[in-house]
N, C-alpha and C positions, 0 to 999 in steps of 0.2 A: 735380427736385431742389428740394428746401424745405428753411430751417434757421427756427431757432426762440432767439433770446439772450434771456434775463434778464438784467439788468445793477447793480449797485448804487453808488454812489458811493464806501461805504465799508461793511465789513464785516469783521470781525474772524474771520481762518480757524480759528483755536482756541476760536470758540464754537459749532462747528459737528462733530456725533459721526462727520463721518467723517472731522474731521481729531484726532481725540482727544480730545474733549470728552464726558465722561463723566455732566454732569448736567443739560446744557440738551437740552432732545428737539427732534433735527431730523428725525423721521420720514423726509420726503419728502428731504430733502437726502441723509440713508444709502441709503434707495432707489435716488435716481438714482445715485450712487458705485459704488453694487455693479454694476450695471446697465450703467458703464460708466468711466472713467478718468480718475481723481485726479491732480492735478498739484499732488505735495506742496511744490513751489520753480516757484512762481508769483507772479513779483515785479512791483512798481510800475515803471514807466518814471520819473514825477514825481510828487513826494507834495506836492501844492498843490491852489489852484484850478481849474487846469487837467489837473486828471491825468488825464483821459479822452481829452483830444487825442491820445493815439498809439491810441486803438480809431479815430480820423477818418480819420487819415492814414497808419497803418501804419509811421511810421516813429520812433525813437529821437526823446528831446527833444536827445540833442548832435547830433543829425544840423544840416546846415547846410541852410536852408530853399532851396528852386528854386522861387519863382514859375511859370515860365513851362513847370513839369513838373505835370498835373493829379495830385493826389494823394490825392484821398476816396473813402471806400469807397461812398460811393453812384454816384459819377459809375464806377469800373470795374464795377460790377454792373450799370447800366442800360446800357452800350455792350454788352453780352452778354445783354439781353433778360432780366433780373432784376429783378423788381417788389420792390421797398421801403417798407417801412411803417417807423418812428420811433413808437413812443409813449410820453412822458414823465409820472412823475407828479411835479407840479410845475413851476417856471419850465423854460425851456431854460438849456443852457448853452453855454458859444462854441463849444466842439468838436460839439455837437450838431448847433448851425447850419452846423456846417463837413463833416460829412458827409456834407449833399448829397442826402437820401434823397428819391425821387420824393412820399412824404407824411410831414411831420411834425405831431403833435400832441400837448396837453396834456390832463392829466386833473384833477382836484382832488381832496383828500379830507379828512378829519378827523382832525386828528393832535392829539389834545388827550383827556383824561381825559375820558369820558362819553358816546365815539364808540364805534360801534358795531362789530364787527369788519369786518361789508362796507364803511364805510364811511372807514375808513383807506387811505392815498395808494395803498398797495401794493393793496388789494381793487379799489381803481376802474381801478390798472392792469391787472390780468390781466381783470377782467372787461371791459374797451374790447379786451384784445388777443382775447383767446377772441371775442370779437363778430368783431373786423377777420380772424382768422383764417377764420373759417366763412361771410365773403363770396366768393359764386361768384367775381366777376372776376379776383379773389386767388386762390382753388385752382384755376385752372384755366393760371397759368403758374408757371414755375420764381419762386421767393418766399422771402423774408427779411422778417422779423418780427422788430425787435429792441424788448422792454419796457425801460426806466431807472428804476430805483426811488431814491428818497431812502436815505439808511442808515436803520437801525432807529429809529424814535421812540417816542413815549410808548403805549403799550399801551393798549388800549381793557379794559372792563372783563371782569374772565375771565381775561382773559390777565395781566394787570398784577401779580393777586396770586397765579399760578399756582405760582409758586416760594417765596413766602412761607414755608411751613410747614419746607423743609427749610433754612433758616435758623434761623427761630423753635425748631424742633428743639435745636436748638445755643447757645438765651439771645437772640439777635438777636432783638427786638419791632420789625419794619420798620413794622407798623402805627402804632406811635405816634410815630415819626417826622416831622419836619416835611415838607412836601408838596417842598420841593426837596432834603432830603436822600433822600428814597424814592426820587423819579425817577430820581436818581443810584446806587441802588444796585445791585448785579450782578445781584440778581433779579429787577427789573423791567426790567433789559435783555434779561437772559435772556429775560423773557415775550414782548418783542421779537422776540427771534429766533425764538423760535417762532411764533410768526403771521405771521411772514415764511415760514418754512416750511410752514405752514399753506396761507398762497397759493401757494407753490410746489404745490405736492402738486396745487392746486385746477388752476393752467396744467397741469401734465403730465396729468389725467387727463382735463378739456378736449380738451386735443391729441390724445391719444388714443383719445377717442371717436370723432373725426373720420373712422376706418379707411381714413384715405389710404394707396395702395400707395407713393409714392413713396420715395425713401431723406429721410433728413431726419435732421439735425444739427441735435441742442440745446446750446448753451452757456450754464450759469451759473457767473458771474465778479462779483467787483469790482474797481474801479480801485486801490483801497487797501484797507488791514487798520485806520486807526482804529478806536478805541472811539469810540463813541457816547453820548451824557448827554442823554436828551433835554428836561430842563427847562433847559439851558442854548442848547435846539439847534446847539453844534458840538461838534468833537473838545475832550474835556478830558485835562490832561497833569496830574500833578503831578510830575511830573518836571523838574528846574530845570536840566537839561544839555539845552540848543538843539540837541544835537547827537543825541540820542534820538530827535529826529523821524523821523530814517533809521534804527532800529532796526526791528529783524525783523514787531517787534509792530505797527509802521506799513508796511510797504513788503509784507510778506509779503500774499496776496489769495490769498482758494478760488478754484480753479477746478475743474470736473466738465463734461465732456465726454461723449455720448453719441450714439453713430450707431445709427439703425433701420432696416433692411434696404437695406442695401449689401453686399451680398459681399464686397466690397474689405479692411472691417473688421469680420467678421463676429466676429472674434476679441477684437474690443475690448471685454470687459466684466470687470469685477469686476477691474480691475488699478492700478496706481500707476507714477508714473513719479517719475523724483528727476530730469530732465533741468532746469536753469535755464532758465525760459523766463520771457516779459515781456509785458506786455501791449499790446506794440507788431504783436504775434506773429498778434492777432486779424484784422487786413486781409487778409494774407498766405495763412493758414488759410479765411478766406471764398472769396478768390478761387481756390483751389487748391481749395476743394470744389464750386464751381459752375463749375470748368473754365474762367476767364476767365484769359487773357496776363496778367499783372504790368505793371500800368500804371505801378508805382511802382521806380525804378531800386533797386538794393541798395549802397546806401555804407554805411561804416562802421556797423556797431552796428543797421541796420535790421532789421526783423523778418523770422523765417521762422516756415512752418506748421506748425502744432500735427499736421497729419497726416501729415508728413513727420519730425518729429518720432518720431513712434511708431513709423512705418515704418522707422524708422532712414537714410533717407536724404539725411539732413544731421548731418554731425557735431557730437557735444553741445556744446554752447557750456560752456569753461571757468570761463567770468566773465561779469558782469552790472556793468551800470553804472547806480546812479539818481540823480535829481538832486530836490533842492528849489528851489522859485523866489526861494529866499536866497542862501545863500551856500556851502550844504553842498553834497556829494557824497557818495557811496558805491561801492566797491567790492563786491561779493557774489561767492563763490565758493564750493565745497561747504565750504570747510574755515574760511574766515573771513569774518566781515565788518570791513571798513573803511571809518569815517567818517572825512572830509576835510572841515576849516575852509578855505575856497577866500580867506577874509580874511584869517584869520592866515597862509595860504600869501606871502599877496604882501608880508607885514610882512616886511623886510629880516633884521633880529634872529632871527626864527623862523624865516624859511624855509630855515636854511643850519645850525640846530640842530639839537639830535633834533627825530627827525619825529613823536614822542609828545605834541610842544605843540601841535600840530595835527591829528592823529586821534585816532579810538580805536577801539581793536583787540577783537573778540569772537571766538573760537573758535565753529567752527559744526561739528556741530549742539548739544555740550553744551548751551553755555549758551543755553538758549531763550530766556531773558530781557533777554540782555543787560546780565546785571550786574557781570559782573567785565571791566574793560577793565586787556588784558596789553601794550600799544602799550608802556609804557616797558618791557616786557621783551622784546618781537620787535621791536627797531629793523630788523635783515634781513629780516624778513617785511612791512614798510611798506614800506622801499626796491624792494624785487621788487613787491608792487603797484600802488606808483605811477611804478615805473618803467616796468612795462609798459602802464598803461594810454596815460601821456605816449606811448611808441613806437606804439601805435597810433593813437591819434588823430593822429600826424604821417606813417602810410603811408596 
């Protein structure tokens, strides 16, 4: 048994053609989709610094933490004789170190105007992992291979001004632009994304030259759906409602899943699933593919597998819960989302008012964007969601 994760920190599931994106090319990203199973309501657990912590530990950020319960996905994969590889391009981050994998390591690369395409963060990742993959000691026991890419950054040349023209098309001259308004604009993101795809394409066909019989599970995921600007290198909003940060366009993450000869799911390909799932789901889903005991207890809100999931043998979760490391919260359900001010919750004045001075209410799936907030018109559809989420966090 082998799996194989790509991973990214942040990536925007709508600039990607097999969740609808119509004019950025992700070749290899549709390939693997058809090939094998979409998860078009693959939400954030925490849209912060930390958002990767529930792929460490498998479990919900409101879970309430147990010291003295081990809880990382490397320590239940080595007790079941599972070899681990970690490789980051760029710093680590806390969750990283908290995974526990029997080898972690970093890469470097060029992320700056005039770098070459091997030589971006993401080419020196797949090319360390396609190395660590095709070390004997490595294929010759059950193994996990997880990559961590940066989000998209500034395009090397080729790719940068690969969208240019169908702008320019349209009056848009990106080229005379100044150098940090270009960086920022959607077609040099877009080229971004494409040479992310690019290496994608470059690991799957790596891994597949290999002609391993073994079954083997590849996941590519991100922790979040930011946009990415990379002459500023972070997320940029211009959005002046704090409360947007929990909006679809941030919380929403691709995910594409794909098994290679297993019987079990021989059935899994070219399909979609609408189930709410979270990316707490991913420890859960390791450990249930490589046949290891659940080292990790299931309280409230903790994760279950993506392959149980499918199999239908866990009932679909109604509701999703995400959190920011401020002050916000979120509700997600097929039908709405709900952001919650957790500040203005505990102002005396507000909290006993309508509950519209402290959320806001999106119809889901309409509004993609999340622009029209209906909260001062479903005061009973606020009350039923956070009336039930309070009833559960109190059983």
């Amino acid at each position: 048994m082998q799996a194989v994760i790509l991973s990214f920190d942040s990536l925007a599931a709508n600039s990607l053609g097999c969740y609808g994106n119509v004019w950025i090319e992700t070749p290899h990203w549709d390939r693997l989709a058809t090939a094998g199973v979409v998860f078009d309501r693959h939400f954030a657990d925490t849209v912060g610094p930390h958002s990767g912590m529930a792929w460490a530990n498998g479990q919900h950020a409101l879970t309430p933490a147990n010291p003295s319960t081990p809880t990382s996905v490397g320590h239940g994969l080595r007790s079941s004789g599972v070899a681990t590889k970690l490789i980051v391009a760029g710093e680590l981050q806390t969750w990283q170190r908290h995974a526990e994998f029997d080898e972690i390591r970093t890469v470097e690369g060029k992320n700056e105007p005039g770098a070459k395409p091997d030589e971006v963060p993401v080419a020196k990742l797949v090319q360390a992992g396609l190395s660590a993959w095709n070390e004997d000691s490595f294929a010759k026991v059950p193994r996990l291979l997880w990559l961590h890419a940066p989000p998209p950054g500034h395009p090397p040349e080729g790719f940068d001004s690969l969208y240019f023209e169908d702008f320019e098309e349209r009056g848009q001259q990106i080229s005379e632009l100044s150098d940090e308004a270009r960086a920022e604009h959607p077609a040099v993101y877009a080229g971004s994304v494409s040479l992310l795809d690019h290496w994608l394409g470059e690991l799957l066909a790596g891994i597949e030259a290999v002609g391993s019989d073994q079954p083997t599970l590849i996941i590519v995921m991100a922790a979040k759906g930011y946009l990415w600007h990379p002459t500023t290198g972070s997320a940029k909003s211009d959005l002046q409602n704090p409360r947007l940060s929990l909006s679809d366009q941030c919380i929403r993450a691709p995910l594409v899943l794909k098994i290679d000869r297993d019987d079990r799911y021989r059935d899994f390909s070219c399909l979609r699933t609408n189930r709410l799932v979270q990316t707490c789901d991913l420890v859960p889903t390791l450990l249930d593919w490589f046949g290891v005991a659940p080292i990790i207890p299931q309280p409230l809100l903790a994760g279950q597998s993506w392959l149980r999931e499918l199999t239908e043998e866990v009932a679909p979760r109604s509701r999703l819960q995400i959190v920011d490391e401020g002050c916000l919260d979120a509700v997600r359900t097929a039908d709405w989302l709900c952001v919650r001010d957790r500040f203005l919750e505990s102002v005396p004045d507000l909290s006993t008012s309508n509950p519209a001075s402290r959320v806001s209410l999106f119809v889901k799936p309409e509004d993609i964007w999340d622009v029209n907030d209906v909260a001062s018109q479903q005061p009973e559809v606020i009350s039923e969601l956070l009336e039930h989420e309070t009833s559960e966090n109190r059983s």
